[in-house]
LOTI-497595 format. One record per residue (C-alpha): residue number from 1; x, y, z; residue in three letters. Coordinates in steps of 0.2 Angstrom, whole numbers, plus 2048, in hexadecimal, padded with zeros to 3 digits. Each point is the difference from the previous one (the first is absolute). Example, Ala and Ser with C-alpha at 12.3 -4.5 7.8 and 13.67 -1.06 7.14 Angstrom:
BEGIN
  num    X    Y    Z  residu
    1  83E  7EA  827     Ala
    2  806  811  7FD     Ser
# end
This chain:
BEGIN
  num    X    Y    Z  residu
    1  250  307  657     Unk
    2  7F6  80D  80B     Unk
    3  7FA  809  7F1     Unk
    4  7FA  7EF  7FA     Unk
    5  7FA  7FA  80F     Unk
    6  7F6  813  7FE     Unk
    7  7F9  7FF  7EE     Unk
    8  7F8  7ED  806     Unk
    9  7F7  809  80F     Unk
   10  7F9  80B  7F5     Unk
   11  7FB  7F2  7F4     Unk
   12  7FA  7F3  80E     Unk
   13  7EC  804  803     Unk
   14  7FE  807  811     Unk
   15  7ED  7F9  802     Unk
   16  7FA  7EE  804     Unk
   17  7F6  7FD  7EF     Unk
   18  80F  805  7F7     Unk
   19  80E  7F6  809     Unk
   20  7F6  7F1  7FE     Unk
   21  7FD  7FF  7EF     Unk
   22  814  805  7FB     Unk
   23  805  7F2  80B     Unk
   24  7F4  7F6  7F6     Unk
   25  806  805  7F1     Unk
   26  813  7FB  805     Unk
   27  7FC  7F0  806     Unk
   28  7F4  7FD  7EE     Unk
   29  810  805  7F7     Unk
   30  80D  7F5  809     Unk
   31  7F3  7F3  800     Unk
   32  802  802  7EC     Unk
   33  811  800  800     Unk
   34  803  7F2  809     Unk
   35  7F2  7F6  7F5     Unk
   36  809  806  7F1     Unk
   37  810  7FB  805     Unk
   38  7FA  7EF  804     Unk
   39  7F8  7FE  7EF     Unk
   40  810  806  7F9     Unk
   41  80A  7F1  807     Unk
   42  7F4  7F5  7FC     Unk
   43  7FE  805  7EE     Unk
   44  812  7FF  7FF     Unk
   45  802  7EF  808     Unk
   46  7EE  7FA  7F3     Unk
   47  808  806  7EF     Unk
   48  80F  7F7  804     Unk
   49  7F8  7F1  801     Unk
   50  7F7  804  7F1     Unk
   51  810  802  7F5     Unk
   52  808  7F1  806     Unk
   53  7EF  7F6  7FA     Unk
   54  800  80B  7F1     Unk
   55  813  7FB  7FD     Unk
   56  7FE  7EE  804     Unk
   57  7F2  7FE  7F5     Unk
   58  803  80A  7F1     Unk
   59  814  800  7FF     Unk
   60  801  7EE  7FE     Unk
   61  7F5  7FD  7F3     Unk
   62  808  80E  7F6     Unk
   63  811  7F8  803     Unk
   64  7F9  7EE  7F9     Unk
   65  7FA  80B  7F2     Unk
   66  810  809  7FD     Unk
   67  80B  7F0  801     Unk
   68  7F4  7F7  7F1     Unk
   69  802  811  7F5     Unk
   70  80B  802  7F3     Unk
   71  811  809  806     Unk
   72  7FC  80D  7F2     Unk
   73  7EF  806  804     Unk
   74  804  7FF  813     Unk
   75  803  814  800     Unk
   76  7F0  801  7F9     Unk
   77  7F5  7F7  80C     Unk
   78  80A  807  80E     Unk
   79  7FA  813  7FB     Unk
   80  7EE  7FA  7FE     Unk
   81  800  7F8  810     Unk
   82  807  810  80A     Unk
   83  7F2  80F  804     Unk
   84  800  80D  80D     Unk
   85  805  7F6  810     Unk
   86  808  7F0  7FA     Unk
   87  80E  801  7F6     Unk
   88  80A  7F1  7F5     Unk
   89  811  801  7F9     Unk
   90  80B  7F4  7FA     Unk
   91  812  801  803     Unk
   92  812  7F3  7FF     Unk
   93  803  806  811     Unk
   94  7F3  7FE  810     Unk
   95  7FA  80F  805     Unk
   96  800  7F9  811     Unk
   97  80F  7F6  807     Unk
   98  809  7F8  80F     Unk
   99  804  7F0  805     Unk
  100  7F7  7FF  80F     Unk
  101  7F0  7FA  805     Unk
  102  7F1  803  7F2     Unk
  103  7F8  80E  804     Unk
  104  809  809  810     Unk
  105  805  811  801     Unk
  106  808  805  80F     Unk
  107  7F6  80F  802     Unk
  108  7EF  7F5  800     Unk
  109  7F8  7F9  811     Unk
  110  7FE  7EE  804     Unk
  111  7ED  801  7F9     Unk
  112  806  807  7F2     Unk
  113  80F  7F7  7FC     Unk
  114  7F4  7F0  804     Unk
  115  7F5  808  7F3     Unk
  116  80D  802  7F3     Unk
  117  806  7EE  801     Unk
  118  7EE  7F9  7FD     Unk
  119  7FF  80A  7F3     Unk
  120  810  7FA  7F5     Unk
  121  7FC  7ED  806     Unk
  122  7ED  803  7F9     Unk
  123  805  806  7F1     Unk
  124  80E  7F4  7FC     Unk
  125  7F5  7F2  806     Unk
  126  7F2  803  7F4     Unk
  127  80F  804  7F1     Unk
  128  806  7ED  807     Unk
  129  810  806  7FF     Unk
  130  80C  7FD  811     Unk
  131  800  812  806     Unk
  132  80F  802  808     Unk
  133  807  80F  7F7     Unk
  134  7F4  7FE  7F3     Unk
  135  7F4  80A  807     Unk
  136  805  815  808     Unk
  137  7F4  80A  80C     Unk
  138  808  812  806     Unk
  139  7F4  80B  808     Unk
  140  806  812  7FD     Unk
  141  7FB  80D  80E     Unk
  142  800  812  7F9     Unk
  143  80B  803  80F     Unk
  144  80D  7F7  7FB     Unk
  145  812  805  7FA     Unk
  146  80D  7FB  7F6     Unk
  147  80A  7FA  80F     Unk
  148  7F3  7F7  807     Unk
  149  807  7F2  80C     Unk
  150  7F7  7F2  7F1     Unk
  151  80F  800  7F9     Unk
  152  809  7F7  80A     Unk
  153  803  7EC  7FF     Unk
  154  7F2  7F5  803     Unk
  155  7F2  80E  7F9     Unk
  156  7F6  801  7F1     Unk
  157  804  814  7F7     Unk
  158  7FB  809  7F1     Unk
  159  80A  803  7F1     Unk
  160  806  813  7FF     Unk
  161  7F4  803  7EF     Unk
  162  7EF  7F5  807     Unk
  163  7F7  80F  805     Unk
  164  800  808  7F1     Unk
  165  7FE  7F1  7F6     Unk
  166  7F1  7FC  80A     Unk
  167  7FA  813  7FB     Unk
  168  803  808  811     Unk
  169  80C  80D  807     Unk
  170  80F  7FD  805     Unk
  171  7F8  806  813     Unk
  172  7F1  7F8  7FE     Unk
  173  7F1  808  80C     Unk
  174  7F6  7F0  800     Unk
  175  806  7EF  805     Unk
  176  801  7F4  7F3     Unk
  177  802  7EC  7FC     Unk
  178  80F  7FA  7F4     Unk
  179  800  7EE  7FB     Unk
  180  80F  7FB  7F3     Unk
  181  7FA  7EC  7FB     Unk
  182  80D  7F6  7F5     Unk
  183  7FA  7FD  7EC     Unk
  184  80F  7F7  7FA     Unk
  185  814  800  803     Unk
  186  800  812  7F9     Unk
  187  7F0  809  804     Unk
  188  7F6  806  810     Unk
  189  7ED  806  7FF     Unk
  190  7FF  810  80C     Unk
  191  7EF  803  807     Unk
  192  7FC  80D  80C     Unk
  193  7F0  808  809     Unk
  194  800  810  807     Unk
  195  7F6  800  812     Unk
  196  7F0  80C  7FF     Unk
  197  805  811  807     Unk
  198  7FF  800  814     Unk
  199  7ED  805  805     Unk
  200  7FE  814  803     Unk
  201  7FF  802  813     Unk
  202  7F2  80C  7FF     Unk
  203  7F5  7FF  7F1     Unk
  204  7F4  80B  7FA     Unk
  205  7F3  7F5  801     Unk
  206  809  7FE  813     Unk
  207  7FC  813  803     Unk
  208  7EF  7FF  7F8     Unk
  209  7FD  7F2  80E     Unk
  210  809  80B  80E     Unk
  211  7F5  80E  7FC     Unk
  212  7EE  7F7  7FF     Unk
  213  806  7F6  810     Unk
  214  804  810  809     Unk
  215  7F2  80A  7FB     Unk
  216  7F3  7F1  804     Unk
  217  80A  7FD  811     Unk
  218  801  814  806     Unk
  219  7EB  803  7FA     Unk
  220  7FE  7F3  80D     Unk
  221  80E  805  80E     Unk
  222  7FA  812  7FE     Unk
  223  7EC  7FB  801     Unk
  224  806  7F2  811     Unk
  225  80B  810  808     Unk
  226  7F0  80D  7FD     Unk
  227  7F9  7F5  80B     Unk
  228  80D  804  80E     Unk
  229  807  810  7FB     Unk
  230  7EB  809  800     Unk
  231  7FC  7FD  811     Unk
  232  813  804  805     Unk
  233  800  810  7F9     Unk
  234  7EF  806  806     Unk
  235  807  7F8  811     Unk
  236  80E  80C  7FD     Unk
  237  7F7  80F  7FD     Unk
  238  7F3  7FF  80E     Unk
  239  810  7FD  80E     Unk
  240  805  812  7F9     Unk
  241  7F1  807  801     Unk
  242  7FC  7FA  811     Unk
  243  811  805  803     Unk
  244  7FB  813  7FB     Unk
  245  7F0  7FE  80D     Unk
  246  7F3  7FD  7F2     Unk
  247  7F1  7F6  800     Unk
  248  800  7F4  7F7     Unk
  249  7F2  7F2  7FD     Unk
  250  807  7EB  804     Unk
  251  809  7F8  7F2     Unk
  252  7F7  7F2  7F8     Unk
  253  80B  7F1  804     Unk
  254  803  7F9  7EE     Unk
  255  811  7F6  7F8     Unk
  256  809  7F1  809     Unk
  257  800  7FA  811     Unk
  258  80F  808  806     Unk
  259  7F8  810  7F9     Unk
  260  7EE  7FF  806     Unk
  261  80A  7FE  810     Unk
  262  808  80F  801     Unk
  263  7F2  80B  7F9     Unk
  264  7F6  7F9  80D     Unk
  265  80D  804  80E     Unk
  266  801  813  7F9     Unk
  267  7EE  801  801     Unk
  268  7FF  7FB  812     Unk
  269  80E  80A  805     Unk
  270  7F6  810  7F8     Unk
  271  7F4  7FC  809     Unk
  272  808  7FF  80F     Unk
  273  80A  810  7FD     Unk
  274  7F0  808  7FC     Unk
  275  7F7  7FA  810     Unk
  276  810  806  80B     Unk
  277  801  811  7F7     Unk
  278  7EC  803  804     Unk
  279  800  7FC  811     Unk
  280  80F  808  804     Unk
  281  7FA  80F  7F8     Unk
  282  7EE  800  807     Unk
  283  80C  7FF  814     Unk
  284  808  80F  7FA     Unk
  285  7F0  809  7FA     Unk
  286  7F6  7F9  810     Unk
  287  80F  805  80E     Unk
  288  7FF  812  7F7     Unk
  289  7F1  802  801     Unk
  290  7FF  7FA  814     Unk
  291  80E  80C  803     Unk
  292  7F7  80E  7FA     Unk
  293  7F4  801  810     Unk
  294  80C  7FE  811     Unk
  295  80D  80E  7F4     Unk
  296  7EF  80C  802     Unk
  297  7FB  7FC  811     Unk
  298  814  802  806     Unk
  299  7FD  813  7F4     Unk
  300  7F1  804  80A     Unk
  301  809  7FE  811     Unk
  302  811  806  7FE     Unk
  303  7F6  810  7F9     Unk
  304  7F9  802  811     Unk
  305  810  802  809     Unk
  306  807  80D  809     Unk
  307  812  800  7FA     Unk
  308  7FF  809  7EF     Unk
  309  811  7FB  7FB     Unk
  310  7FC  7ED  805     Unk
  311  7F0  802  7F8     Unk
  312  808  806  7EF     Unk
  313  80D  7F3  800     Unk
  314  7F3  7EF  803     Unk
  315  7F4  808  7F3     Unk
  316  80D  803  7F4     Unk
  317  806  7EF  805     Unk
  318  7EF  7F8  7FE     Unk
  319  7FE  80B  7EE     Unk
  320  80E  7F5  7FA     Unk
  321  7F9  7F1  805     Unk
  322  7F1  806  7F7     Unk
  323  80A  804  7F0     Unk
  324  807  7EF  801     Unk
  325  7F0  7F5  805     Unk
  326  7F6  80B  7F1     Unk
  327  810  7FE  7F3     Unk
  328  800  7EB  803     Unk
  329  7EE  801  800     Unk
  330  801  806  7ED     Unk
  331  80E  7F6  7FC     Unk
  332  7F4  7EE  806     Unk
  333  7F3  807  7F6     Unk
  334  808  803  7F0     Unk
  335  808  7EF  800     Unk
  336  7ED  7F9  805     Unk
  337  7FB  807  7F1     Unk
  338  805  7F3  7F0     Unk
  339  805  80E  7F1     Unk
  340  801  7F9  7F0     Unk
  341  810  801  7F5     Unk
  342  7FA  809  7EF     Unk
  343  80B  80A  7F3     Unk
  344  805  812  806     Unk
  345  807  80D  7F8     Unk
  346  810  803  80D     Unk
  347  803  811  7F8     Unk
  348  7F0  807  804     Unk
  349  800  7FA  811     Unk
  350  811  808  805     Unk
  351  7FA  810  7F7     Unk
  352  7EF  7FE  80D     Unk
  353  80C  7FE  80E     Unk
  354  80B  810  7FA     Unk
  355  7F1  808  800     Unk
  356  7F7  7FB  80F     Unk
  357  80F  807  80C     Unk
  358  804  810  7F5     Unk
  359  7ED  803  806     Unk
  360  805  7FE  80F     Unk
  361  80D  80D  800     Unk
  362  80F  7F3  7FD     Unk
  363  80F  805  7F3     Unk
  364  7FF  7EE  7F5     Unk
  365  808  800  7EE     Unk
  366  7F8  7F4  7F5     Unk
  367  806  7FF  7EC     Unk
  368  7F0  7F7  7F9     Unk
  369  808  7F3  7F4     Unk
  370  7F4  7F6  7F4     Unk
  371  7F4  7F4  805     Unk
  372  805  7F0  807     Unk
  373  7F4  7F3  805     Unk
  374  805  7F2  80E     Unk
  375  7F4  7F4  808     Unk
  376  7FD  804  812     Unk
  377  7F6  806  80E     Unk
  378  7FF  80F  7FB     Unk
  379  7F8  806  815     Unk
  380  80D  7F8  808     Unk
  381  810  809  7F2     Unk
  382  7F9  80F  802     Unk
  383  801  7FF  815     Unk
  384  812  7FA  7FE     Unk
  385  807  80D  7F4     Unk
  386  7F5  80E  80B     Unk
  387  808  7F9  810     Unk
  388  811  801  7F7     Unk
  389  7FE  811  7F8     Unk
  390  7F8  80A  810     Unk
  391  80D  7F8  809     Unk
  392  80F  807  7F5     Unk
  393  7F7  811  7FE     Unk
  394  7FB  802  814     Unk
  395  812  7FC  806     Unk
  396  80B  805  7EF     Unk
  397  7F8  80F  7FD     Unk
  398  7FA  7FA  7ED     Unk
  399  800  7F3  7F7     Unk
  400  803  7FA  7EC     Unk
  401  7F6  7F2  7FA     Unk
  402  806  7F6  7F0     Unk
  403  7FA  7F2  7F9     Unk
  404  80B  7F5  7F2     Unk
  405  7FB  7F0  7F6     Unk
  406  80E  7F4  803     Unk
  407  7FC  7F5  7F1     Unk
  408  7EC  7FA  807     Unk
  409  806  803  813     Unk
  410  7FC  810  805     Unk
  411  80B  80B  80C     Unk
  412  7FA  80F  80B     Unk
  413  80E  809  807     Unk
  414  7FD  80E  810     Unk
  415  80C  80D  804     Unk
  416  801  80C  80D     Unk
  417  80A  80F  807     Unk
  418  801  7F9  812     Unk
  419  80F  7FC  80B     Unk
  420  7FF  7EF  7FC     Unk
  421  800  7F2  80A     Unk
  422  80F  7F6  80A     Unk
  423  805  7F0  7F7     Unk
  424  7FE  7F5  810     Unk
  425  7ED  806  801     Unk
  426  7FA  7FF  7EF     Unk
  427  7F7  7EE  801     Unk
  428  7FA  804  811     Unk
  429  7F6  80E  7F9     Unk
  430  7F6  7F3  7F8     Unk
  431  7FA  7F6  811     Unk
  432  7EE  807  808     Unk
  433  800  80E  80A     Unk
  434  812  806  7FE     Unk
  435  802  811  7FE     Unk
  436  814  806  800     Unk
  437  801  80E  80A     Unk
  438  80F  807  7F5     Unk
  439  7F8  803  7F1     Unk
  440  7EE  804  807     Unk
  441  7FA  80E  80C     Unk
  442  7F2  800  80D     Unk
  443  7F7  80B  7F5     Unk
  444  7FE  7F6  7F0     Unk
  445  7F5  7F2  80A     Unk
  446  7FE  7EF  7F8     Unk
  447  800  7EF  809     Unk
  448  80E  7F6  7F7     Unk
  449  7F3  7F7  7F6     Unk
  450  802  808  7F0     Unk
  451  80F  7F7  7F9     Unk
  452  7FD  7EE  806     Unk
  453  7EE  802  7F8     Unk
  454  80A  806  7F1     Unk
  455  80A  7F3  7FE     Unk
  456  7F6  7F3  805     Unk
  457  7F4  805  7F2     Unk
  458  80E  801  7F1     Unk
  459  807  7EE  807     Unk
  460  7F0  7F9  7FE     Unk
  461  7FF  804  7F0     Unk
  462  811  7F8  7FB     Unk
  463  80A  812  803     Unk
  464  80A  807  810     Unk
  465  806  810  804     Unk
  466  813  805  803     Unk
  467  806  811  806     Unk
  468  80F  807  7FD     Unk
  469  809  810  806     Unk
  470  805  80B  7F1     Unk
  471  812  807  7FE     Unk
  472  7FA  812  802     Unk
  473  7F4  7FE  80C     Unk
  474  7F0  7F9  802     Unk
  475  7F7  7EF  7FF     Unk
  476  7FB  7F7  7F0     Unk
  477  7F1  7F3  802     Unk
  478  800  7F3  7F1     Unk
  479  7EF  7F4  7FF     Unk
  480  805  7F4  7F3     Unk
  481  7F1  7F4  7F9     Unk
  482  801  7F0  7F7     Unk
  483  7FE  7FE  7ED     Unk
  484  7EB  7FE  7FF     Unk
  485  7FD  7EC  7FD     Unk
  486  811  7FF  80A     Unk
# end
């Protein structure tokens, strides 16, 4: 059941479009069925009504007919009056006896038996004979068998040979109408009508139908759905890139209501979101900047102190603050300034970034694999990787740089020779203005920027950044990016 319940999910259309139109399709074809079935029992119950009419009005005069014909040529007239369906035979014994009432079977329902009955009295009437026992009706089912309840008291039955008189099998698979009418003391015409074969459920002319109705019906829930599923899907794809931190221009509010409403509710929350980033950004950028001029007057007077050791410490401590006023400064700018995404070719920028700190006298390993191209901002990668790399060359010692294609999702992976870092501390190392004092020395400098920038820029283009301690020793760094158009 599990491995079924498995080979359907893989079956069962995952989008909206598709879903749809199979659910249309299902319903079409149960709709068919049930309408075939319908004019099935319908067909059925019409054709027996035909046959009686056709008995009623045929048989009788062919019994009249048979009564004024010589004994002799009886035989004769019998073989031309049976064709395909309707068969005559005359015999000394009826080919349908019983004592009971004229035309019941027990097998039959009360329409039917009510049908039977009419029948015989028709015919009887119109022979003006009296038609008690004159006149036989069995209806044979081709589900019957031999020891079938109608052979009990009180029931109409068949004679053991009156199938195959009549020219069917013994196990008839249609139904058919015996009738055994009296010609004298020592004869009985036999007459019986095999019942058209039951209507085909499905038809091919039912499948041509099915197919004409389904195509017509999915051209026009396809076209209806486009409608919908357009404006869905480039609402879809706007969320993720906004979601990445690229600009995008207002969706044009197209579809239904329900849809118009909800592109019109992404395109004021952009807006918002857009508004709140920029004047946050521009607080940062302007708070900097107003730091920058009270950090250089409290420079100028802690150099004029007396006290060299106190006057080292303050403009060491005032230095930092410069760092750190100067390093947020940057940062502001750089995510003032709107960089578009464009392809880039990752492989060359990891080699650049190799390159840039093996200039400046870094050990970084970089195997240049073939050229893979990713949408991005290329301005704002490169800072990431550079902040990740000089940081794993600065405090490991040196650093390998690999890039791998993960089927469209690209995958830089950075490894160093470092000490590492404690498990508790690793997603603390990611917070602004951490530096951990255990795997970092006085000497190396830094602010605890780096890797927050770094990670804020790969998350806003759909990535992150884990770290992992290696088993012999140093500290792996794995960007992963989403699939481009992901």
């Amino acid at each position: 059941m599990t491995g079924l319940k498995a080979f359907l999910s893989r079956l069962w259309p995952k989008g909206l479009m598709g879903q749809t139109v199979l659910l249309v399709l299902i319903a079409l074809f149960s709709a068919q069925i049930i309408s075939a079935l319908i004019i099935r029992s319908e067909a059925r119950d019409f054709y027996r009504g035909a046959e009686v009419r056709f008995l009623a009005d045929r048989v009788a005069p062919l019994a009249a007919l048979m009564k004024d014909t010589q004994p002799e040529f009886r035989e004769k007239l019998a073989d031309a009056l049976t064709n395909r369906r309707f068969k005559v035979w005359l015999s000394d014994d009826a080919a349908v006896s019983g004592n009971g009432p004229i035309g019941a079977t027990e097998q039959d329902d009360d329409d039917e038996r009510v049908r039977m009955r009419d029948l015989a009295a028709r015919i009887a009437s119109e022979m003006g004979e009296h038609h008690d026992q004159q006149v036989r009706v069995y209806r044979h089912r081709h589900d019957d068998d031999d020891d079938h309840g109608d052979r009990r008291h009180g029931y109409m039955r068949l004679a053991p040979d009156a199938l195959e008189r009549a020219g069917l099998p013994k196990h008839a698979r249609f139904d058919a109408t015996v009738m055994s009418i009296r010609m004298g003391e020592s004869q009985w015409m036999n007459a019986a009508l095999s019942a058209r074969p039951p209507r085909q459920l499905i038809r091919t002319d039912t499948w041509i139908t099915f197919l004409v109705t389904a195509a017509a019906i999915s051209i026009i829930v396809v076209i209806a759905l486009r409608r919908i599923t357009r404006p869905m899907d480039a609402l879809s794809k706007a969320a993720g890139k906004l979601g990445r931190g690229e600009e995008i221009e207002p969706l044009r509010e197209e579809g239904p209501a329900d849809v118009r409403e909800t592109i019109r509710a992404f395109n004021e929350m952009q807006d918002r979101l857009r508004t709140f980033v920029t004047e946050r950004t521009k607080m940062l950028a302007a708070i900097s900047h107003d730091l920058r001029t009270p950090i250089t007057s409290l420079r100028l007077r802690a150099e004029m102190l007396d006290d060299a050791e106190a006057r080292e410490k303050m403009i060491q401590t005032l230095a930092d603050m410069q760092d750190m006023v100067e390093a947020t400064l940057a940062f502001a700018r750089e995510e003032a300034a709107a960089e578009p995404t464009r392809p880039t070719d990752l492989s060359a920028l990891v080699g650049a970034v190799a390159d840039d700190l093996n200039d400046l006298g870094h050990a970084v390993e970089y195997d240049a694999p073939s050229p893979l191209v990713y949408p991005c901002r290329p301005l704002a990668m490169r800072r990431a990787i550079m902040n990740l790399a000089l940081n794993a060359a600065t405090y490991g010692g040196s650093a390998r740089l690999r890039l791998m294609d993960n089927g469209g999702a690209p995958e830089i992976v950075i490894e160093d020779n470092g000490p590492g870092i404690p498990v508790d501390q690793i997603e603390r190392i990611f917070e602004p203005f951490v530096r951990l004092d255990t795997s970092r020395s006085q000497d190396t400098g830094g602010i605890g920027l780096g890797m927050s920038i770094a990670r804020d820029i790969v998350r806003r283009h759909g990535g992150d950044v884990e770290l992992e301690n290696m088993k012999n020793g140093g500290l792996r760094v794995t960007v992963t990016l989403p699939a481009a158009g992901v």
